[in-house]
N, C-alpha and C positions, 0 to 999 in steps of 0.2 A: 666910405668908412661909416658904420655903423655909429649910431647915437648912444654910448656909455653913459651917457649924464648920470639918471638918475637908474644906475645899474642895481639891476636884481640876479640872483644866483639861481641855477637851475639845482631841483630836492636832490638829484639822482649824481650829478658828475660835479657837483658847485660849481661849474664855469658862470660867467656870466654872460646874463642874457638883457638885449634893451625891454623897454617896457613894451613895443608892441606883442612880441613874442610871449612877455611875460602874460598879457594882460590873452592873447589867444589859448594860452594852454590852461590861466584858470578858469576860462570861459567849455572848453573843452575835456579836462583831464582832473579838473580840481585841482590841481598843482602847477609848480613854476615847472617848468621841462624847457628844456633849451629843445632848437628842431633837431637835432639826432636822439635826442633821448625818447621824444614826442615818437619817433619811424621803430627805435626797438623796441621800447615799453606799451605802443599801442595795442597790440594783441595782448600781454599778461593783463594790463589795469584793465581791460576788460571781462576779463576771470576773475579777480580778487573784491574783498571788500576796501571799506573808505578807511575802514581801521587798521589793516594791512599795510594799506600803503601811507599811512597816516605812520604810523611805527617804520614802517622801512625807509622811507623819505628823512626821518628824523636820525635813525641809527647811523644811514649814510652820512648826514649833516654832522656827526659824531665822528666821524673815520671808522666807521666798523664795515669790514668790504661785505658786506651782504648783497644777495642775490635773491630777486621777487622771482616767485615760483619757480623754483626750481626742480628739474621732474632728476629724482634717482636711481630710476631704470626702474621700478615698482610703483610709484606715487611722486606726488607732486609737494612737495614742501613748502606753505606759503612764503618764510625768509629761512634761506638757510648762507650759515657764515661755513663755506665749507673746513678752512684751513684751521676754526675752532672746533670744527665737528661738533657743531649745534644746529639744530633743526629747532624751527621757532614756527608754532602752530597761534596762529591768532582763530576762536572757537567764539562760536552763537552758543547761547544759552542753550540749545537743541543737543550739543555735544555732552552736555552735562544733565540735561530728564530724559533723553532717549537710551534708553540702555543698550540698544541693537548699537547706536554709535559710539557710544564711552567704551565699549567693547570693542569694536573697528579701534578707536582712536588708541586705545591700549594694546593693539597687537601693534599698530604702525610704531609704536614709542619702540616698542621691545623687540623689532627686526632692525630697528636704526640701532639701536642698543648694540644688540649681535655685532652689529658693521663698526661699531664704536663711537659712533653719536650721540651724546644727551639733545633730546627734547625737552625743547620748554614751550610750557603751553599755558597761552595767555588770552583770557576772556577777552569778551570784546569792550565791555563796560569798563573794565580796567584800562585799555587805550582812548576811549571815552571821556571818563572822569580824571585820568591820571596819567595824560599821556608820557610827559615830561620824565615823572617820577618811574616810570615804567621802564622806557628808554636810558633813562641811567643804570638801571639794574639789571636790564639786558647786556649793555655794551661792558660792564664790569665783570659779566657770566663769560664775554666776549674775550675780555683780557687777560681773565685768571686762566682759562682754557689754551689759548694761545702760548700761554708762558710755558704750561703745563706740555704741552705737544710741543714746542721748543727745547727742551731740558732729554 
C-alpha cells in the first residue's frame, strides 16, 4: 500500500498521488500528474505552452470538464469545454502585432462561431499576472453557457 501521508492531488483527475510521484512529475511535466495522467498528457504538454496548461490544470481544479488540445476536425483548440461550446485560445503577444495571424486567429473564431462555439481568447500575460483572477472568469463563461445549452 502506497504511502498517503503527506498526499498531494494530481492538476488533471484530482486523485491523489504520494509524494514520490508527485515530486517526479514536477521534476518532469511542471505539474502534479498522477502516472496515467503523466502516459495521456505526455504527448499534448509537449505541444502547448506553460500558460495553457497553467489555466487548464486550474480550471480542472475548478470542476470545469475541459480538455488540452483538443483537435476539431479543422485545428487544434488549446482548452476546449466542449459541452459549453467554448474554445479557449491562450495567444503570445505575436497573435496580436502580426496581422497575417490576428487574421488566422479571426477566421478560426468565426468557423467555430458557424458550429456554435464562442471563443475566448486570452493572452498570455494575463494567465501570468492573473492567473486566479482569470480562471474564475473562465469557469463562470463555463457555467452561464452550460445552463444556457441545458434550457
Amino acid at each position: 500500500m502506497k504511502n498517503l501521508a503527506a498526499t498531494h492531488s494530481c492538476c488533471n483527475c484530482l486523485d491523489a498521488i504520494d509524494k514520490k510521484i508527485f515530486d517526479y512529475s514536477l521534476r518532469h511535466f511542471n505539474f502534479a500528474l498522477c502516472i496515467p495522467c503523466q502516459h495521456s498528457l505526455r504527448e499534448k504538454i509537449g505541444f502547448t505552452t506553460q500558460q495553457t496548461l497553467a489555466l487548464y490544470f486550474l480550471l480542472r481544479k475548478k470542476g470545469v470538464p475541459a480538455q488540452l488540445e483538443k483537435f476539431d476536425g479543422f485545428k487544434t483548440i488549446d482548452i476546449a469545454v466542449v459541452e459549453a461550446k467554448i474554445n479557449i485560445e491562450v495567444d503570445g503577444s505575436h497573435h496580436n502585432t502580426k496581422h497575417d495571424q490576428a487574421l488566422a486567429d479571426l477566421k478560426r473564431t468565426y468557423y467555430a462561431f458557424e458550429k456554435g462555439y464562442y471563443t475566448i481568447r486570452i493572452p498570455n500575460s494575463l494567465v501570468i499576472n492573473h492567473l486566479a483572477e482569470t480562471a474564475e472568469y473562465v469557469a463562470n463563461f463555463v457555467q452561464i453557457s452550460r445552463r444556457k445549452f441545458r434550457h
